[in-house]
C-alpha positions as CSV (number, residue, x, y, z in Angstrom):
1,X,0.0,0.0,0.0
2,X,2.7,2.3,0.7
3,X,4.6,1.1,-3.0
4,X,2.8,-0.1,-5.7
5,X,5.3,-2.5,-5.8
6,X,5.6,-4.1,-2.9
7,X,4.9,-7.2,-0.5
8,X,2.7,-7.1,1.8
9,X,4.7,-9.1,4.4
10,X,6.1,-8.5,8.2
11,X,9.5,-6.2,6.2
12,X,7.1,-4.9,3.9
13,X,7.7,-1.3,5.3
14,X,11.4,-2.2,4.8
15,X,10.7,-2.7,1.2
16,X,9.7,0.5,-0.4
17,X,11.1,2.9,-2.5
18,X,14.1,3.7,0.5
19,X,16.8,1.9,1.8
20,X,16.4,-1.2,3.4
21,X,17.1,-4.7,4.3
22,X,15.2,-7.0,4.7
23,X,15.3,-8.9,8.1
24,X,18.3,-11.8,8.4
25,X,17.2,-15.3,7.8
26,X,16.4,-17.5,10.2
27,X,17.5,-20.1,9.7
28,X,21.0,-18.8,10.0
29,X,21.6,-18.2,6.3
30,X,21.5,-14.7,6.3
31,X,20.7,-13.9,3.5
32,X,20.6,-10.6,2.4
33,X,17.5,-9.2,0.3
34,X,18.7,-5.3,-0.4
35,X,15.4,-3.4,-2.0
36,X,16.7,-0.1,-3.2
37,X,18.8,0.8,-0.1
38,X,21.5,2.8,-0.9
39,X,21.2,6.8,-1.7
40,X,18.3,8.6,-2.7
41,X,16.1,5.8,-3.3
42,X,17.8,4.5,-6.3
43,X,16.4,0.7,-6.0
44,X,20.3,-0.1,-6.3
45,X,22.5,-1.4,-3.6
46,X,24.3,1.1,-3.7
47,X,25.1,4.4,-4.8
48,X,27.1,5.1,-8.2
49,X,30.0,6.8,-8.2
50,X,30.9,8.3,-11.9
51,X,35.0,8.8,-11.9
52,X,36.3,10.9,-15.4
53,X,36.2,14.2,-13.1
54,X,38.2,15.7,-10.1
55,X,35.6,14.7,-7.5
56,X,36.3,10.7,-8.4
57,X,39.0,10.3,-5.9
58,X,37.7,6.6,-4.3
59,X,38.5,4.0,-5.2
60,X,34.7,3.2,-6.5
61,X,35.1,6.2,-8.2
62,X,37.8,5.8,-10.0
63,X,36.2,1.9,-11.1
64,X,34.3,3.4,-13.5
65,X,36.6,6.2,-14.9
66,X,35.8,7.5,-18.2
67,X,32.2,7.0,-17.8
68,X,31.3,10.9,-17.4
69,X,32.4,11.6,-20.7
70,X,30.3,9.3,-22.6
71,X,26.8,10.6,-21.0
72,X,25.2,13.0,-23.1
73,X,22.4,15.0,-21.3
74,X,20.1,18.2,-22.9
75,X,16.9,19.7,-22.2
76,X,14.1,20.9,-24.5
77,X,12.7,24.0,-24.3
78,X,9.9,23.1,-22.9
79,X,12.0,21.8,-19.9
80,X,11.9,18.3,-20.0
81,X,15.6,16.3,-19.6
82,X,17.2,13.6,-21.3
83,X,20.8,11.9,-20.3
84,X,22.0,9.3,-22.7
85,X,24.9,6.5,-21.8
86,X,25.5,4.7,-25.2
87,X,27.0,1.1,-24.8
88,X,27.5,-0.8,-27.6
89,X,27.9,-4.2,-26.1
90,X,24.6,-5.4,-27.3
91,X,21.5,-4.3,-29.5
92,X,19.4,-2.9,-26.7
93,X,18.9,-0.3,-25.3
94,X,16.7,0.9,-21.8
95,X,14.2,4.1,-21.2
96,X,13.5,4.4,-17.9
97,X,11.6,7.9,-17.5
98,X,11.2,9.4,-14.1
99,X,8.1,11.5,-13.6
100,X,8.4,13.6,-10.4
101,X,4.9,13.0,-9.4
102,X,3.9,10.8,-6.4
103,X,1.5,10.6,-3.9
104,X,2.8,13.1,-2.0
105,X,1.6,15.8,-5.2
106,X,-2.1,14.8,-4.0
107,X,-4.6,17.1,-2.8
108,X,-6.4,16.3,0.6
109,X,-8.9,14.3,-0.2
110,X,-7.7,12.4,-3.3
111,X,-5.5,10.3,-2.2
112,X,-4.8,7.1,-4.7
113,X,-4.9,9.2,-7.9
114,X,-1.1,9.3,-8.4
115,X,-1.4,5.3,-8.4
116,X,-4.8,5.2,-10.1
117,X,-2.9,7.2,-13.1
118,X,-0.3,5.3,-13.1
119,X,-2.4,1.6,-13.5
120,X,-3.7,3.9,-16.7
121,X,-0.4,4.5,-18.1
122,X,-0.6,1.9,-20.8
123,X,-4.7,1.8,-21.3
124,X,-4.0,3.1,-24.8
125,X,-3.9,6.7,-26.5
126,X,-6.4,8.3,-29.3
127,X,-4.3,6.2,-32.0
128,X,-3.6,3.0,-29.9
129,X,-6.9,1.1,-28.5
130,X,-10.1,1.7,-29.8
131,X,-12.0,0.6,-32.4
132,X,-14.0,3.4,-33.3
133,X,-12.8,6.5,-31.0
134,X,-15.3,8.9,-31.4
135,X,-18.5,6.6,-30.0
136,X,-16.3,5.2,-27.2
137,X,-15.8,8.8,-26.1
138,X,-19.4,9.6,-26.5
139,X,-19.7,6.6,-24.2
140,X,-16.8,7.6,-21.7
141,X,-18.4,10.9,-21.3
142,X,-21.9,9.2,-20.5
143,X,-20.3,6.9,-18.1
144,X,-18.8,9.9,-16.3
145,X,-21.9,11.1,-16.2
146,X,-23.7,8.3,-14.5
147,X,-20.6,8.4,-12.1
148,X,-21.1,11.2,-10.6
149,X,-24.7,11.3,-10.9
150,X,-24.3,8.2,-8.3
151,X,-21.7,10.0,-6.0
152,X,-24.5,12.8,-5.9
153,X,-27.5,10.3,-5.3
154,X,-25.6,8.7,-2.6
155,X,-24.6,12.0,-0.2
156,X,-28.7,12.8,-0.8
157,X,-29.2,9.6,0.6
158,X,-31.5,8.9,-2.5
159,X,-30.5,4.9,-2.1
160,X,-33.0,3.7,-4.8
161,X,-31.8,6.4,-7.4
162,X,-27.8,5.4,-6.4
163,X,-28.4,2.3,-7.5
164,X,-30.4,2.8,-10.8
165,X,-27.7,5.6,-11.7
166,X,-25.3,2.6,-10.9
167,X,-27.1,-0.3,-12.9
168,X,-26.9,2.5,-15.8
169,X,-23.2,3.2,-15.5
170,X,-22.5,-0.8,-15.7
171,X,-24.3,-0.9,-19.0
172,X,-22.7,1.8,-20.6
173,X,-19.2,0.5,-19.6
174,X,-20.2,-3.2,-21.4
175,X,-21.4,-1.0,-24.3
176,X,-17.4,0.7,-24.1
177,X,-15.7,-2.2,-23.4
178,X,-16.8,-3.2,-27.2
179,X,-14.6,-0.5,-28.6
180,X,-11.7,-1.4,-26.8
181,X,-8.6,-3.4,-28.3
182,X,-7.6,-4.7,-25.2
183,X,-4.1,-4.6,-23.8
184,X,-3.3,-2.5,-27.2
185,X,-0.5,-0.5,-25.8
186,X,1.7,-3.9,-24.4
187,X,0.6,-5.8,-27.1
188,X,2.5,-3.4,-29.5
189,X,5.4,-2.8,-27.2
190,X,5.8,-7.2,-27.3
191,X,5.8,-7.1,-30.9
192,X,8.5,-4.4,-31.4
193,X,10.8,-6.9,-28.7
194,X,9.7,-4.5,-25.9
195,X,10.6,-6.5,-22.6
196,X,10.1,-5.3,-19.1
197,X,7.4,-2.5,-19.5
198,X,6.3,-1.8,-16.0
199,X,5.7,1.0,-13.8
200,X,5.7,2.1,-10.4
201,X,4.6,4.7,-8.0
202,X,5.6,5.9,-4.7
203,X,5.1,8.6,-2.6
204,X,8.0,10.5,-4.3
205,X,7.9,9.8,-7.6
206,X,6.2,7.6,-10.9
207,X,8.8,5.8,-12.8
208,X,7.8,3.9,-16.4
209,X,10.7,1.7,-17.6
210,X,10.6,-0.8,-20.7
211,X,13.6,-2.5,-22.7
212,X,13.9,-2.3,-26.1
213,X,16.5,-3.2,-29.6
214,X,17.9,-0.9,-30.4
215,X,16.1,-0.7,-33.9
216,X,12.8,0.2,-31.8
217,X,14.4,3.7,-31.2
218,X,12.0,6.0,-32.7
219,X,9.3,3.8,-32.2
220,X,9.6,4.4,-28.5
221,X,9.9,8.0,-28.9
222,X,6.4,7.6,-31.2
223,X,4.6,5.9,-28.0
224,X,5.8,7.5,-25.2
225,X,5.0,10.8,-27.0
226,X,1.6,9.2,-27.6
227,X,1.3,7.9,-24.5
228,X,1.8,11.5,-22.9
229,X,0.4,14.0,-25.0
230,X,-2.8,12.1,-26.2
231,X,-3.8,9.4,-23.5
232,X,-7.3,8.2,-23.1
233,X,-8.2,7.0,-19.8
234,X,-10.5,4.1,-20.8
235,X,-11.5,1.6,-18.9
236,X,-11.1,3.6,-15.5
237,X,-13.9,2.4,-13.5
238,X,-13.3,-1.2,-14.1
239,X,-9.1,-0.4,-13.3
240,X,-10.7,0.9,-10.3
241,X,-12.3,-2.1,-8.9
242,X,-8.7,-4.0,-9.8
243,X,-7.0,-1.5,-6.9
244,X,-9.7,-1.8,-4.6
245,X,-9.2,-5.7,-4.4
246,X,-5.5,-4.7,-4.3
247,X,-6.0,-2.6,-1.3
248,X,-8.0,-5.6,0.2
249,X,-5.2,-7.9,-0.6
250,X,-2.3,-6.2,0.6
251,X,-3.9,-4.3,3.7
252,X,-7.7,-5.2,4.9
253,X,-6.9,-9.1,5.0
254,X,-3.0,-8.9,5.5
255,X,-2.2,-10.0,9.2
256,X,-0.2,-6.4,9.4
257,X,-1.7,-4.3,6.9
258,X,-3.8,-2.2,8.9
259,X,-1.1,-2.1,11.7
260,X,1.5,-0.7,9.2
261,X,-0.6,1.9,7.5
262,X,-1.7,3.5,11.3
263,X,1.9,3.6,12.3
264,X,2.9,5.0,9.0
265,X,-0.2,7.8,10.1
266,X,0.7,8.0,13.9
267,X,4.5,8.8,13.0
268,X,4.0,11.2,10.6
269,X,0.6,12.9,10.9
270,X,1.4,16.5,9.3
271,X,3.1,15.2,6.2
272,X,1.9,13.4,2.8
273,X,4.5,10.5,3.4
274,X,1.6,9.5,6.4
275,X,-1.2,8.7,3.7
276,X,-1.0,5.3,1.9
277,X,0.1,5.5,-1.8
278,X,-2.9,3.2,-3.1
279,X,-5.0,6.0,-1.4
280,X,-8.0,6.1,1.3
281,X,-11.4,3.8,0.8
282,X,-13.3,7.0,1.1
283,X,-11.7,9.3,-0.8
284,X,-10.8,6.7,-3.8
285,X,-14.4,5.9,-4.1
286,X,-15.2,9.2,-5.3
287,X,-12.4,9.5,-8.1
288,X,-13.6,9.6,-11.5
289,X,-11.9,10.7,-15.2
290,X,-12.6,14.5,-14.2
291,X,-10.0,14.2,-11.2
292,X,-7.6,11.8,-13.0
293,X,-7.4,14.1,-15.8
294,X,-7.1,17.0,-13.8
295,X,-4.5,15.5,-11.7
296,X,-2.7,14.3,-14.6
297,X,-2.7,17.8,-17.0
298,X,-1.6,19.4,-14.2
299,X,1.3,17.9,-12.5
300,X,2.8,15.7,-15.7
301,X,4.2,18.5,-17.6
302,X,7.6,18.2,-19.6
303,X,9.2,19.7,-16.8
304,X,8.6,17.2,-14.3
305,X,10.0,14.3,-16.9
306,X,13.5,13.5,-16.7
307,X,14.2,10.3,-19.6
308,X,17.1,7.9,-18.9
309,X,18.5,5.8,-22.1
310,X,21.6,3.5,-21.5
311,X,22.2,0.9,-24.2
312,X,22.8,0.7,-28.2
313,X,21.3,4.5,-29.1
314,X,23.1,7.1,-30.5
315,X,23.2,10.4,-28.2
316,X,22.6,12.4,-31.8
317,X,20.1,10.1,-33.1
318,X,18.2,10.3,-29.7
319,X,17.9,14.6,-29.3
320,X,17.1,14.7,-32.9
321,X,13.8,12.5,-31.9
322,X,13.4,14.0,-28.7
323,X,13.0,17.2,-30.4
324,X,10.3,16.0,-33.2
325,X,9.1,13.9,-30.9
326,X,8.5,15.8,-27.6
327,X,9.4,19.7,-28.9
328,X,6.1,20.5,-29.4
329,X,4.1,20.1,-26.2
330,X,4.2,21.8,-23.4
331,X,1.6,20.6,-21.7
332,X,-1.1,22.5,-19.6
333,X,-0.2,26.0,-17.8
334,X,2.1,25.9,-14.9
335,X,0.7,25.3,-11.9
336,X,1.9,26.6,-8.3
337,X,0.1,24.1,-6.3
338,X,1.9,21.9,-4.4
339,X,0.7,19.2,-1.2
340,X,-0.1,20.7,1.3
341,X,1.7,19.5,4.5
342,X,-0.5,19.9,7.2
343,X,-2.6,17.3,9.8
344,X,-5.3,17.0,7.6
345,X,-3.1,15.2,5.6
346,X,-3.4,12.6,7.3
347,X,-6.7,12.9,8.8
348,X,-8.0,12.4,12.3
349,X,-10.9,10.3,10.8
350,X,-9.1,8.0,8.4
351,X,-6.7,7.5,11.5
352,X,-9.0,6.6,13.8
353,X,-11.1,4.1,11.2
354,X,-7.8,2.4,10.9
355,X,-7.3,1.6,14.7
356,X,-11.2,0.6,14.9
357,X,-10.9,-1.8,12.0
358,X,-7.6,-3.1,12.8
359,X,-8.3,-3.5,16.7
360,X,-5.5,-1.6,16.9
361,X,-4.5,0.5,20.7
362,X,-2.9,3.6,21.3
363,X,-1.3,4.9,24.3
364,X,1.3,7.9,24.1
365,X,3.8,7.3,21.8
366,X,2.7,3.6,21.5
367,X,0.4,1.1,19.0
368,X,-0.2,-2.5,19.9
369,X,-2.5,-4.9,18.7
370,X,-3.2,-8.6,19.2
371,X,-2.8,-11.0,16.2
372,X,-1.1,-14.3,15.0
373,X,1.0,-12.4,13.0
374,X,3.0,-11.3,15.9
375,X,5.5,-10.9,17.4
376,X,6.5,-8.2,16.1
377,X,8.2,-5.0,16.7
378,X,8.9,-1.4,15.1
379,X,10.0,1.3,16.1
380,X,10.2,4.7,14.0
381,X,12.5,7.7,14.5
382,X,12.4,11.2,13.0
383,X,14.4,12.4,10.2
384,X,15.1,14.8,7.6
385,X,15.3,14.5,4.1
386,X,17.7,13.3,1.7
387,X,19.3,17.1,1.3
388,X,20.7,16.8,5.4
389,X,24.6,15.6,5.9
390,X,22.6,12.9,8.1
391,X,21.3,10.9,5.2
392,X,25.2,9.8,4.6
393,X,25.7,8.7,8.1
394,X,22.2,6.9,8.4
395,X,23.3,4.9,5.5
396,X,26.6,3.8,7.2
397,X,24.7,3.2,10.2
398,X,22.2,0.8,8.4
399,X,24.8,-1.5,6.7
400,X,26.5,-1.6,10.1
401,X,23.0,-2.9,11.9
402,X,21.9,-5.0,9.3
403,X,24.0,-5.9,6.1
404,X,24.6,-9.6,6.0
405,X,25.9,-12.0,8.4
406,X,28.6,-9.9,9.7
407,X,26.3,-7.3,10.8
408,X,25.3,-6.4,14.6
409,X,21.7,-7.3,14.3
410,X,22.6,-10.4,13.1
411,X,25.5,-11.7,15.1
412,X,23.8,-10.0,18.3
413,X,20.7,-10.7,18.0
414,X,19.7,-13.4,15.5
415,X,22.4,-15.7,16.5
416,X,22.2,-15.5,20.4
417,X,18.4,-16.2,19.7
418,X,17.1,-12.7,20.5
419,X,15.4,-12.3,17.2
420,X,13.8,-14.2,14.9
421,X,14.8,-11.4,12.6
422,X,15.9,-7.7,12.9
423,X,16.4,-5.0,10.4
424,X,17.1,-1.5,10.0
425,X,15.9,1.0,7.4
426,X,17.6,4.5,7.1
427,X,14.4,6.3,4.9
428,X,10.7,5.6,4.9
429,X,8.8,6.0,3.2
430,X,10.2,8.6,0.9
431,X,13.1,11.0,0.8
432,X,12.0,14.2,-0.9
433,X,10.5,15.3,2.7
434,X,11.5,14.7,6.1
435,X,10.5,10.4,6.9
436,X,11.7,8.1,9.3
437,X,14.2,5.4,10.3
438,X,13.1,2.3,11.3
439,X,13.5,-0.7,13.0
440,X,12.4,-3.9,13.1
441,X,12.5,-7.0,15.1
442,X,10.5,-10.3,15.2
443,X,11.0,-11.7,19.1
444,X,13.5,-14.8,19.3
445,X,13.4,-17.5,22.3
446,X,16.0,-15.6,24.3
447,X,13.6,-12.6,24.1
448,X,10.7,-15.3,25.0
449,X,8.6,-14.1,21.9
450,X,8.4,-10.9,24.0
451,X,8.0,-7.6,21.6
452,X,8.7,-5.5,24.4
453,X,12.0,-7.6,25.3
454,X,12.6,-7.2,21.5
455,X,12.6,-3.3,21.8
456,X,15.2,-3.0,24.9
457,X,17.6,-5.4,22.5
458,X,16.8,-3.0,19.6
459,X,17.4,-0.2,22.1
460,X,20.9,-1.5,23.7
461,X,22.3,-1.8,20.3
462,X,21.1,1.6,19.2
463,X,23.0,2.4,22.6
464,X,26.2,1.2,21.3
465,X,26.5,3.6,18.5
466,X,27.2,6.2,20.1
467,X,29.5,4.3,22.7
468,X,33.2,5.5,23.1
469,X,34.3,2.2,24.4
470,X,34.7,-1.3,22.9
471,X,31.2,-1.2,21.9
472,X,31.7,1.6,19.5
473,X,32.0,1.8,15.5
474,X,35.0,0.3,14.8
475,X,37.0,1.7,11.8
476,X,37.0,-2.1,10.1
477,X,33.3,-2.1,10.7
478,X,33.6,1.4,8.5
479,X,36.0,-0.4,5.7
480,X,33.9,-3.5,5.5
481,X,30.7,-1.2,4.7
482,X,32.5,0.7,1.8
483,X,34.0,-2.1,0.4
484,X,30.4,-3.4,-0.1
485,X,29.3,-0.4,-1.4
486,X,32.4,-0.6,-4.3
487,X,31.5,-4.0,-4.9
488,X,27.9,-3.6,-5.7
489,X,28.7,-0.2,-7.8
490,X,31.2,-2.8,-10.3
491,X,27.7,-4.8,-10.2
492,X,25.3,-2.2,-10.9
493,X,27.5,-0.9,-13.7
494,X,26.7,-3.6,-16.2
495,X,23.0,-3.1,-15.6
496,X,21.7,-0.8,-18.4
497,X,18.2,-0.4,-16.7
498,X,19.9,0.3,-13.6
499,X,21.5,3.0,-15.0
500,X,19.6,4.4,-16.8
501,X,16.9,4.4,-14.0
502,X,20.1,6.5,-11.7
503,X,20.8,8.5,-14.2
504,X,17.0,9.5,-14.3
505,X,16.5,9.9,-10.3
506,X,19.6,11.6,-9.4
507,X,19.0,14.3,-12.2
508,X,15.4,14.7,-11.0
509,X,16.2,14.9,-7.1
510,X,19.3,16.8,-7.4
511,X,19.3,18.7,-10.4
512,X,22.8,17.3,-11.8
513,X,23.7,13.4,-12.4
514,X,27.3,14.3,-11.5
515,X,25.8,14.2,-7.5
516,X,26.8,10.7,-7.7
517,X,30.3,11.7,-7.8
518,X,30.3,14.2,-4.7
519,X,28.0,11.6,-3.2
520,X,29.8,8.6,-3.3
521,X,32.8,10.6,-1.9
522,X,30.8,12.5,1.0
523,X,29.7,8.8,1.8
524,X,33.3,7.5,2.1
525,X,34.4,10.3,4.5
526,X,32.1,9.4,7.0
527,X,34.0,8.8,10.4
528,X,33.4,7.3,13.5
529,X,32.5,10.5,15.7
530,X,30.0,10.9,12.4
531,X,28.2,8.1,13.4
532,X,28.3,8.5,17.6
533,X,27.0,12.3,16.9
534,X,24.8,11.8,14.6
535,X,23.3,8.5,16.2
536,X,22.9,10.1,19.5
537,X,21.0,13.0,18.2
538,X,18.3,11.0,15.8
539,X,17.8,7.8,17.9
540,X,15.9,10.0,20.7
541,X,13.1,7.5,22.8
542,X,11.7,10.7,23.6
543,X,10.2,11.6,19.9
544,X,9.9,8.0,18.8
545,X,6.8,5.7,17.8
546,X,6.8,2.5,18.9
547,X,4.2,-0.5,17.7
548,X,3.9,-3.6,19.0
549,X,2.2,-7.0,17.8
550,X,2.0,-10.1,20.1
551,X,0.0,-13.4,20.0
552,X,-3.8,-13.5,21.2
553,X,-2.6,-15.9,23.9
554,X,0.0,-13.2,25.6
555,X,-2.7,-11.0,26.2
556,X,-2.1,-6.9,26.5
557,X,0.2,-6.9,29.7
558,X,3.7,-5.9,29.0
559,X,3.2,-3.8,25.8
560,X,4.4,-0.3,26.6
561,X,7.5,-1.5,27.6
562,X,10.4,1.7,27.9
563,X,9.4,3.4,25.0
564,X,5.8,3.7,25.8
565,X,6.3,4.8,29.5
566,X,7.6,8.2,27.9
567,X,4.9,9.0,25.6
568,X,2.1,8.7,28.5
């Protein structure tokens, strides 16, 4: 709910588009499952480091020397960026473009459009996907019609006339659903060689990504203009019933769904990052084409479209289609409306229907709530955003908790039988705006299955971060972490959608690909008083949230434990 792409499991809020890893195994493997972890979201292991410039002075850095002179980037007039990394090796070539539009963009009171629009990405334009355009847009406009007519009956509490609007609306959309060719738009893409195409929202950001040969060039440029400029957003209301039984699937009947979303809401109540991505029941039920369209003509403007191409493309070849291709539009007026951050973002009544439907308790700075799925524990801290000095240090500090088996989490806790399973995640659920570091811990034997025994392990290990004894970071501790780092760059280099998907983000977010250079070196100058300052200051009990899940058969006793004491 929080990613369109993600599990809805006990690391689920481990697994979206931040850094994370997901708990150890175990069984005493552990084995290491890295989702997107490392800087800015990237849905790498790691951060990129381009060398070719006087900033490249690690030794990742300089791996991948001569890299920054074979990246061609431009923008159209119309503001919208392209950065193109040709590599011959073989005839393809990946498009990942980055549209910086999430959830976050949304109004109060539509939440889920960011994610409805992007299930609508590939319904099909006014050229691909209908068999006779004009009627099914007679028909589209009548099923709007009967829509809202519905909406209307409904807040009347005309009941009878709800339903015939309703009846009417499902006809009309049987009469539509004749026009449509469906799954046009993929269908096409699969018989050019397209491979991969996908998209995904978050909270940040919508990202559309699709591989190609390289002799499909132009005819990506030909659909994605399409796909941009002249979309049709057909088959809505049926798309709509699709993310309703996705919502029911990955929150209302998963054991931790409901529990996750309220502490996502209790721990940031005054931003957007507190709201779910896939949206509210009661405000997605009241979406139609109107909003979606609105939404999209006025956030998705060539300026908020950054295009990543890495593969078999000529950098010439590509700005010479970019500009016949995408010159031309400019989409709708600027708009100066952004989300507004306030605590009606979140909501006190879609807060509150969460802890009644989930059974869910609230005391202080604590939720707890009864279920098979437990034990489990989390715990959330306060951060800032990706722009602070922090965000380097938080990413040393989560490899040190809980990368692989020579982690503290693991060797302290897993292995001793504390934990079942413990992880850290340095950014959640987003990075553009202050978020949260979490972590997580499933109760071992030692810890008798106990959440709140789980927390006071969590807490002594926080504790030893910013210990100046034997405890303390260790400056091997800091070697092993960015030799790890250097090892998955080498990886992530001969990834074209990888790249091309960093390339994309770090332009976006920081206004320059070349941040990966600075980056990477800012991240290997992190020290050990780094780490004890910058721990002690974030890892404050006294601002935490704290939520806690334990089997029907230990009862309620023993759930505040020492975090919840502070927030009575």
């Amino acid at each position: 709910f929080f990613s369109d792409t993600c599990a809805s499991t006990v690391s689920t809020m481990a697994h979206q588009e931040g850094k994370a890893h997901v708990r150890a195994n175990v069984h005493g493997q552990g084995r290491e499952c890295k989702v997107g972890k490392r800087r800015l979201g990237m849905g790498l292991t790691t951060s990129v480091a381009v060398a070719g410039s006087s900033h490249a002075k690690t030794p990742g850095g300089r791996a991948v020397a001569g890299m920054e002179p074979r990246v061609s980037e431009f923008r159209l007039p119309n503001g919208m960026r392209f950065l193109v990394l040709e590599r011959r090796n073989a005839p393809v070539v990946s498009f990942h473009t980055y549209a910086d539009v999430g959830a976050a963009d949304e109004d109060v009171g539509s939440t889920g459009l960011a994610h409805l629009l992007e299930h609508m990405a590939f319904k099909g334009t006014q050229s691909i996907g209908s068999k006779d355009l004009k009627k099914e847009k007679e028909l589209l406009d009548l099923i709007d019609e009967e829509f809202y007519a519905t909406i209307d009956a409904e807040k009347r509490g005309e009941i009878q006339q709800a339903k015939n609007r309703l009846q009417r609306m499902e006809e009309l959309q049987q009469e539509a659903a004749m026009l449509v060719i469906p799954n046009a738009y993929g269908a096409l893409v699969s018989r050019e060689g397209g491979v991969g195409l996908n998209a995904a929202t978050s909270h940040d950001a919508t990202r559309y990504f699709v591989d190609l040969p390289s002799n499909k060039l132009e005819f990506w440029f030909a659909v994605e203009a399409e796909r941009f400029q002249n979309p049709v957003f057909r088959e809505l209301y049926s798309e709509k019933k699709v993310i309703e039984e996705e919502r029911r699937l990955r929150v209302e009947n998963s054991p931790l769904g409901l529990f996750q979303q309220a502490f996502a809401s209790k721990g940031m109540p005054q931003s957007p990052y507190g709201r779910p991505v896939i949206g509210y029941p009661e405000d997605f039920a009241t979406l139609g084409r109107k909003e979606v369209e609105a939404f999209f003509h006025e956030r998705y403007l060539p300026s908020k479209l950054t295009v990543g191409i890495v593969g078999d493309a000529n950098p010439s070849e590509v700005e010479k289609l970019a500009h016949k291709y995408f010159g031309g539009w400019y989409g709708s007026a600027e708009s100066s409306k952004i989300a507004k951050v306030s605590k009606a973002d979140v909501g006190p009544e879609f807060y509150q229907n969460l802890l009644r439907k989930g059974g869910i308790a609230e005391d202080g700075n604590v939720l707890r709530m009864s279920s098979n799925a437990g034990p489990y524990t989390i715990v959330g801290y306060p951060r800032p955003n990706f722009e602070s000095d922090d965000d380097f240090v938080l990413d040393i500090i989560t490899d040190t908790l809980s990368s692989g088996r020579t982690s503290r989490f693991y060797k302290n806790l897993v292995i001793p039988g504390k934990a079942l399973g413990a992880s850290a995640t340095s950014t959640f659920p987003g990075n553009k705006l202050p978020n949260m570091y979490l972590l997580n811990s499933v109760a071992g034997a030692q810890d008798k299955g106990d959440p709140d025994l789980a927390a006071q392990s969590l807490r002594d290990e926080l504790s030893k971060l910013w210990s100046k004894g034997s405890d303390r970071v260790s400056e091997k501790e800091l070697v092993k972490v960015k030799k790890t780092n250097r090892v998955a760059l080498l990886e992530t280099m001969g990834n074209n959608r990888a790249l091309a998907s960093l390339l994309a983000r770090y332009t976006a977010l920081t206004g320059d690909w070349r941040t990966l250079i600075t980056q990477f070196d800012r991240l290997d100058r992190v020290t050990e008083k780094d780490i004890r300052e910058t721990a002690e200051r974030i890892f404050d009990d006294d601002h935490c949230v704290v939520g806690y899940v334990t089997k029907p058969q230990m009862g309620m006793k023993r759930l505040f434990g020492i975090f919840g004491k502070k927030g009575q």
